[in-house]
N, C-alpha and C positions, 0 to 999 in steps of 0.2 A: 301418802301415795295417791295420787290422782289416776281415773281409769275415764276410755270411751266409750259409751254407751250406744247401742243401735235403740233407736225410738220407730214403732211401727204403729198404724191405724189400719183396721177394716175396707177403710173409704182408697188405700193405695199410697199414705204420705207414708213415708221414709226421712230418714234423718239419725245425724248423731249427736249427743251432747259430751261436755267435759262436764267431771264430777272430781271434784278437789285440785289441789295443787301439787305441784311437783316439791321437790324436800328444801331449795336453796330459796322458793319463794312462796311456800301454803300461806304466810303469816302476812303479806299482802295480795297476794292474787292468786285467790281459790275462786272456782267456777261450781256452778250450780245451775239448772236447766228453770228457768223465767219465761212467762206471758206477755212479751207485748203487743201491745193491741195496732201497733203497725207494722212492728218485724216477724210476729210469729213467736215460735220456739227459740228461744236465745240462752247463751251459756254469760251467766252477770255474773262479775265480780263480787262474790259475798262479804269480802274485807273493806270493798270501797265504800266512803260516804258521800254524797247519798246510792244507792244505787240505783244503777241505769243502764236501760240498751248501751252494747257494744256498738251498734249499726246507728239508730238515729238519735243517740243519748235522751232519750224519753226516759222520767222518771216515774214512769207511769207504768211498773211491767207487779208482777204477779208472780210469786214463789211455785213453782210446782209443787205438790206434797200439801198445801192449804187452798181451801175453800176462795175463790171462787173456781180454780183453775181444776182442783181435784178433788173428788171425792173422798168421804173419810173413811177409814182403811183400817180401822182395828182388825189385826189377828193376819190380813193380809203380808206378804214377802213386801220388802222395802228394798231402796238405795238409802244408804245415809253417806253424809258428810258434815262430819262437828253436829253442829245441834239441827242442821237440815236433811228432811226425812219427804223419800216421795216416794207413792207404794207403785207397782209396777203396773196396775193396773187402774184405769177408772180417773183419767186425765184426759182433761182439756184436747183435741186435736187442733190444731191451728189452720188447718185446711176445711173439713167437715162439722167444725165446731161443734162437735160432740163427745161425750166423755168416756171414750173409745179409745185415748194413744196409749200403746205400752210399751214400759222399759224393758226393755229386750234385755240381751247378753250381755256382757263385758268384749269389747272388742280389744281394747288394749287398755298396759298398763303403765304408769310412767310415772318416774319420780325426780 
């Protein structure tokens, strides 16, 4: 079951991400919240190879939940999906570039 995420920073960004896949297709296209260094905050397909921005297929994006985009996070509340883990707190902002965004609520859910 895939859900949407609100992502919020200090600095005033706002945003949402998708976190997994719906039930007829997780096994090719599940979504995970990605840094790329020209679109920002982006939701990559984790099943595709290679992965890449949705927006300008740059293969060059960055997993939330690992270094460099986020802080590491023992004992901290997480998002998971399959083997990808990003803790709510102590993330990359893609506006104020600092490591300030956090994973809010669950806005919805969908399968």
């Amino acid at each position: 079951m895939g859900q949407r995420q609100k992502v919020e920073c200090a600095c005033g960004y706002r945003s949402s991400v998708t976190i997994g896949g719906g039930m007829r297709d997780f096994q090719t296209d599940s979504r995970f919240p990605h840094y790329c260094k020209t679109c920002g905050l982006v939701d990559v397909n984790v099943q595709a190879t290679p992965l890449q921005c949705p927006h300008c297929q740059s293969q060059d994006v960055a997993q939330y939940g690992l270094p460099p985009v986020s802080l590491p996070g023992e004992g901290r509340p997480s998002v998971q999906w399959g083997k990808c883990e990003v803790h709510r707190t102590g993330n990359l902002c893609p506006q104020c570039k600092q490591m300030t965004l956090e994973f809010k609520e669950i806005t919805m859910m969908f399968d």
